[in-house]
Jmol script that loads the backbone (N, CA, C; Angstrom):
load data "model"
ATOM      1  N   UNK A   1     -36.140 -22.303 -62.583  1.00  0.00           N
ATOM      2  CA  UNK A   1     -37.373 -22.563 -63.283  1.00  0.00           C
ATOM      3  C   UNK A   1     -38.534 -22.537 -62.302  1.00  0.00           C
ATOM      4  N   UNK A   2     -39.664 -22.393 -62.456  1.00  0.00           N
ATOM      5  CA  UNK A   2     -40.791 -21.995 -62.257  1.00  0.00           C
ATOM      6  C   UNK A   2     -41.291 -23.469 -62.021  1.00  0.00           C
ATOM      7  N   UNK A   3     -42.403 -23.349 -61.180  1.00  0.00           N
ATOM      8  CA  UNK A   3     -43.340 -24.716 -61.392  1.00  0.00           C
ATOM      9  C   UNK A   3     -43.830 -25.343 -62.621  1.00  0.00           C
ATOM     10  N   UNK A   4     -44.691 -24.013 -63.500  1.00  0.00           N
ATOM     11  CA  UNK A   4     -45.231 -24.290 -64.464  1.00  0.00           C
ATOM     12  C   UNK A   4     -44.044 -24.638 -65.509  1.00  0.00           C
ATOM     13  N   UNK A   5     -42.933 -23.791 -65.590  1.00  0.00           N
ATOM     14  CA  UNK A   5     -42.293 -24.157 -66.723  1.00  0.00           C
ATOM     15  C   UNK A   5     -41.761 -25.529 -66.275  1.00  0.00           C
ATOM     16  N   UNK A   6     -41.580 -26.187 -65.198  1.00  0.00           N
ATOM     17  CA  UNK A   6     -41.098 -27.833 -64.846  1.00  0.00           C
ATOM     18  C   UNK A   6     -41.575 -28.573 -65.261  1.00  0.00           C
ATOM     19  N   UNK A   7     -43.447 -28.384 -65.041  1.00  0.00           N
ATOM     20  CA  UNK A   7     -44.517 -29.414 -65.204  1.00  0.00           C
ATOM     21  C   UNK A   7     -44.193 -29.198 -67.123  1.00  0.00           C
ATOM     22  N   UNK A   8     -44.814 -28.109 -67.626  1.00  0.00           N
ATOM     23  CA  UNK A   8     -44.309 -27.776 -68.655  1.00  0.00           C
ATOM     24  C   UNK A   8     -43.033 -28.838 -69.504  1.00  0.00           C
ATOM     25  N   UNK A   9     -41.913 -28.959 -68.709  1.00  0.00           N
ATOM     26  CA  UNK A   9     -40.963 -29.824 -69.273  1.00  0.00           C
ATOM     27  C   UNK A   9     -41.192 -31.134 -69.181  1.00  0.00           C
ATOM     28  N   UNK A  10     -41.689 -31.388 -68.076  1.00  0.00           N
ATOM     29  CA  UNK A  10     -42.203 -32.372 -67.772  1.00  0.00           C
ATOM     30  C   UNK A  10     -42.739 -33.234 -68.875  1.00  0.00           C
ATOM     31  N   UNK A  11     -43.650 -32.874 -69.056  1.00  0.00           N
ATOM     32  CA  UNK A  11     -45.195 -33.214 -70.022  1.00  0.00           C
ATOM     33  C   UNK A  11     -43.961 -33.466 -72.022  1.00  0.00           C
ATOM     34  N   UNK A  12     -43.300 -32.682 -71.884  1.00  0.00           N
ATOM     35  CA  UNK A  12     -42.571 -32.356 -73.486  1.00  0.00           C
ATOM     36  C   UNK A  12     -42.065 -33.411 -73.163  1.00  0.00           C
ATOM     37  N   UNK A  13     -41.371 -33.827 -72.363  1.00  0.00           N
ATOM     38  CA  UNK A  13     -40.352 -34.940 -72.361  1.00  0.00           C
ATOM     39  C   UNK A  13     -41.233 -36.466 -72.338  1.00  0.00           C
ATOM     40  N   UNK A  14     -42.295 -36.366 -71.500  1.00  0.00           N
ATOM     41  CA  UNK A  14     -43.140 -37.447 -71.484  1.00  0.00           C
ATOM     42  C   UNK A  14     -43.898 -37.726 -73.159  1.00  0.00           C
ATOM     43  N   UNK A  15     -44.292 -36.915 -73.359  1.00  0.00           N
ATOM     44  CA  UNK A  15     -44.126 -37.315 -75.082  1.00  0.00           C
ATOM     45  C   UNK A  15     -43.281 -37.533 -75.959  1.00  0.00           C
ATOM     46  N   UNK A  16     -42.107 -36.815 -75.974  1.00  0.00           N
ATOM     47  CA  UNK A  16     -40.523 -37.326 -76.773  1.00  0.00           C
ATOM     48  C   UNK A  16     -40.517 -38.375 -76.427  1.00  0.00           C
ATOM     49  N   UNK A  17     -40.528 -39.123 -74.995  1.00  0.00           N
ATOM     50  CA  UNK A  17     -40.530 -40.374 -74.706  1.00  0.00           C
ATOM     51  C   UNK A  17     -41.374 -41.558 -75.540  1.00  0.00           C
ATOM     52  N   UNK A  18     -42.746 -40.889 -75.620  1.00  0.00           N
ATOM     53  CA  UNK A  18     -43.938 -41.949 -76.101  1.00  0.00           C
ATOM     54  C   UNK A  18     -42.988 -41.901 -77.598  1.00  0.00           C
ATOM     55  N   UNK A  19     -42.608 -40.666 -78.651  1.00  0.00           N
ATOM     56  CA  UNK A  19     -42.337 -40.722 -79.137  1.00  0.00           C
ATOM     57  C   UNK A  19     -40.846 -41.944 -79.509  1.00  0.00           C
ATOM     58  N   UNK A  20     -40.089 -41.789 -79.067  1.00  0.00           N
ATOM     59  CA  UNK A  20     -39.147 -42.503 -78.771  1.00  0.00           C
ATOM     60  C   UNK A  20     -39.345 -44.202 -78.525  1.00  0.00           C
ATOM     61  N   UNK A  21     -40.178 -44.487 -78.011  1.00  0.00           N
ATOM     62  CA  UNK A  21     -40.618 -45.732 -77.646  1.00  0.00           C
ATOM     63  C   UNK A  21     -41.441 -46.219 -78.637  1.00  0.00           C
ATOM     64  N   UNK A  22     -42.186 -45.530 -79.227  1.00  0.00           N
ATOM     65  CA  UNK A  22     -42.746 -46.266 -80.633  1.00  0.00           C
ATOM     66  C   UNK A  22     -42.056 -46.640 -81.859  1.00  0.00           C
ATOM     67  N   UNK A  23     -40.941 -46.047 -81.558  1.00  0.00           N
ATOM     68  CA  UNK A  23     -40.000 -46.192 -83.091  1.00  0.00           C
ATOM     69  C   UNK A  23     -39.074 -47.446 -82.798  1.00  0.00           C
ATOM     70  N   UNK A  24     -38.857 -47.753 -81.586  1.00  0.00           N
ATOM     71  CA  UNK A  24     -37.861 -48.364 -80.764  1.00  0.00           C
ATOM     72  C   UNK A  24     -38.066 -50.119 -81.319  1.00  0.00           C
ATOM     73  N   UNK A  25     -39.463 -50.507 -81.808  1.00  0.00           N
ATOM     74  CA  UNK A  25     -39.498 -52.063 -83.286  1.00  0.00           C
ATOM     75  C   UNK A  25     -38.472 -51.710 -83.940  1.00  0.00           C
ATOM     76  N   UNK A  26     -39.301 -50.456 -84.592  1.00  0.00           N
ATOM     77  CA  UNK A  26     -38.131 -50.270 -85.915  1.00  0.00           C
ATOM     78  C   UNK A  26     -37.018 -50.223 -86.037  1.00  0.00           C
ATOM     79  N   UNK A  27     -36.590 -49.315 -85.278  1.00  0.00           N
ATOM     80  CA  UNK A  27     -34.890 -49.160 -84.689  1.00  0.00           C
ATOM     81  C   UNK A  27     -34.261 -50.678 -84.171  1.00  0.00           C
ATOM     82  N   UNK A  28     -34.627 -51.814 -83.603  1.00  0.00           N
ATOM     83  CA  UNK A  28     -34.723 -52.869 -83.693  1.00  0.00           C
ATOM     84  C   UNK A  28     -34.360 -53.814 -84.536  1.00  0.00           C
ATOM     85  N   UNK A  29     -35.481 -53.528 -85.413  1.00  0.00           N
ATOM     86  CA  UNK A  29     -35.642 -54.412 -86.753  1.00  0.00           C
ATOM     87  C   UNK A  29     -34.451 -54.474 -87.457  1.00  0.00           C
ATOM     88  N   UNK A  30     -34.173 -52.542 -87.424  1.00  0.00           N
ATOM     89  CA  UNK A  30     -33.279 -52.304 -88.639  1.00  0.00           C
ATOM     90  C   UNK A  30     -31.855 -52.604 -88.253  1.00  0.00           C
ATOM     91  N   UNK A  31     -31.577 -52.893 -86.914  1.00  0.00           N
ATOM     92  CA  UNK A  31     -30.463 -53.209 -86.099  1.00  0.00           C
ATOM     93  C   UNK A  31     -30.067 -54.607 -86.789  1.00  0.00           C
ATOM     94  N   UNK A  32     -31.022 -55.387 -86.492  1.00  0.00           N
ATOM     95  CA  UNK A  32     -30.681 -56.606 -86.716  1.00  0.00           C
ATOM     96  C   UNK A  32     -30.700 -56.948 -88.175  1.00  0.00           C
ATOM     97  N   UNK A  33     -31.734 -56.576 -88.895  1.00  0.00           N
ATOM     98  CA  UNK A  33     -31.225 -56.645 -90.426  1.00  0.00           C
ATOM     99  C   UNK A  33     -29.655 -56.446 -90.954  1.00  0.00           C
ATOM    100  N   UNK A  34     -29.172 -54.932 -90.110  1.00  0.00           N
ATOM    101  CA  UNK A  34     -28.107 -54.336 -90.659  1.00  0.00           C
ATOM    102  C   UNK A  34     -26.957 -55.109 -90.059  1.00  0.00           C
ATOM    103  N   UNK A  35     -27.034 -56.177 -88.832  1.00  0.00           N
ATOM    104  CA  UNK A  35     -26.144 -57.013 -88.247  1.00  0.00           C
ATOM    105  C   UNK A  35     -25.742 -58.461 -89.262  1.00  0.00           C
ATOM    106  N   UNK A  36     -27.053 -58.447 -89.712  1.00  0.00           N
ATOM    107  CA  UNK A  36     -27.102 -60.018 -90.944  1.00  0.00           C
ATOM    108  C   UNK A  36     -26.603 -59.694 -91.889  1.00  0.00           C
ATOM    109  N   UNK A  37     -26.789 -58.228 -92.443  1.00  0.00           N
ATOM    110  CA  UNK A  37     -25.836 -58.368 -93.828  1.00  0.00           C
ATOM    111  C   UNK A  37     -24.501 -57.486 -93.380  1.00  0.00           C
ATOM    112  N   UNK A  38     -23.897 -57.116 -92.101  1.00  0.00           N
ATOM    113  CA  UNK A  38     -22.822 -57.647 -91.887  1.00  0.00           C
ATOM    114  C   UNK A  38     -21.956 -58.497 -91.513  1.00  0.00           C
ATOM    115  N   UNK A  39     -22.251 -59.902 -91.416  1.00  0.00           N
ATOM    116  CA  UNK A  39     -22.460 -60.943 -91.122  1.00  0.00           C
ATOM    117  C   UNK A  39     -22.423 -62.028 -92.170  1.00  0.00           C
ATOM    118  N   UNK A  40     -22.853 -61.898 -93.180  1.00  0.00           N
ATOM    119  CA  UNK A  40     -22.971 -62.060 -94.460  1.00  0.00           C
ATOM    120  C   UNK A  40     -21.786 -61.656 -95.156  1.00  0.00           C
ATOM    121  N   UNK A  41     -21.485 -60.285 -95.137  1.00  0.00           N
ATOM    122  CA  UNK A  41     -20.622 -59.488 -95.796  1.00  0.00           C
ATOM    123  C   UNK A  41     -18.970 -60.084 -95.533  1.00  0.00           C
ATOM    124  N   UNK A  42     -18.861 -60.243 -94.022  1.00  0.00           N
ATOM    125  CA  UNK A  42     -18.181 -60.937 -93.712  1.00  0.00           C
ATOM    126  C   UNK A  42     -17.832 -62.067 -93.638  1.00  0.00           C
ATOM    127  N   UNK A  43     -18.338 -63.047 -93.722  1.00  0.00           N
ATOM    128  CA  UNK A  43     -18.436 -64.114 -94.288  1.00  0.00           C
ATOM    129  C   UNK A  43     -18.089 -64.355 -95.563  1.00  0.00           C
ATOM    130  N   UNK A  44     -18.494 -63.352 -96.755  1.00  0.00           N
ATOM    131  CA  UNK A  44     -18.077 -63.852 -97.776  1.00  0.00           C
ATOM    132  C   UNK A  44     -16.957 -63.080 -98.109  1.00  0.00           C
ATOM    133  N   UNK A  45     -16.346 -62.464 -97.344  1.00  0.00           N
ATOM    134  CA  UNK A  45     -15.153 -61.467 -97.434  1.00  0.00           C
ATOM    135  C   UNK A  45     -14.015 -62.520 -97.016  1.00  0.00           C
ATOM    136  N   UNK A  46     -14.401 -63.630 -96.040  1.00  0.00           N
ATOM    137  CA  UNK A  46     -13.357 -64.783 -95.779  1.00  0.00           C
ATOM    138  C   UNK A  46     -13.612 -65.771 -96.596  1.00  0.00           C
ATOM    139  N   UNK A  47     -14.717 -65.693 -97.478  1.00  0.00           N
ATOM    140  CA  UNK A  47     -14.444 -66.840 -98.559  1.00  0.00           C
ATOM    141  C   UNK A  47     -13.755 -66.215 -99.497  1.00  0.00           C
ATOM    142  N   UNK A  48     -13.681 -65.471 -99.509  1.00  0.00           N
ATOM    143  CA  UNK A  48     -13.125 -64.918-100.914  1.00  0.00           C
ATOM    144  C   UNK A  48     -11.358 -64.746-100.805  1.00  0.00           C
ATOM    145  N   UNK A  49     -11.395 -64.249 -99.346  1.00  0.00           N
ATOM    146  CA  UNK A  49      -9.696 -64.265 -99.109  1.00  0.00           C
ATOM    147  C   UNK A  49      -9.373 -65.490 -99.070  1.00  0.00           C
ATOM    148  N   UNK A  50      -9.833 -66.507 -98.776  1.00  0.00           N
ATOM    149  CA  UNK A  50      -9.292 -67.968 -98.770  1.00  0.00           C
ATOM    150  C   UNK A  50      -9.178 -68.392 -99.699  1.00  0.00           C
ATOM    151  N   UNK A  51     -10.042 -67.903-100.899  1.00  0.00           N
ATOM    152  CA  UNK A  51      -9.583 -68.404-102.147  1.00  0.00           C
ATOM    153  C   UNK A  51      -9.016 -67.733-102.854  1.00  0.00           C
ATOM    154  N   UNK A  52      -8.534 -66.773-102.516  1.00  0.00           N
ATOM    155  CA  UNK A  52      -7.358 -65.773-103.263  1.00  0.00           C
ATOM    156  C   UNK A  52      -5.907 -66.386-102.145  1.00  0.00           C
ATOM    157  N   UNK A  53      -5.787 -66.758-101.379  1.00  0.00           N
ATOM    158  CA  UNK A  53      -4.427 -67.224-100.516  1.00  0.00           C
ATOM    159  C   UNK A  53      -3.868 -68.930-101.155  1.00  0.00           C
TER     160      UNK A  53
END
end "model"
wireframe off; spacefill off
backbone 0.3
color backbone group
């Protein structure tokens, strides 16, 4: 590769990045939401077997 096409990559990746890093709340958020209602899920998956045993 060339200088220009480096700097070139350079610069693309430094924005995918910005890109990447702004979503990175959300991706977050939705982590932990999706941890509580498995968490939940499970939870009531052992109430329910305990009262079927």
């Amino acid at each position: 590769m060339d200088k220009k096409s480096n700097e070139s990559l350079k610069d693309r990746l430094a924005v995918a990045n910005q890109k990447v890093d702004a979503q990175l709340p959300d991706i977050w958020l939705q982590a932990e939401q999706n941890l509580k209602k498995l968490e939940e899920d499970y939870y009531n998956n052992q109430i329910n077997k305990g009262i079927r045993d």
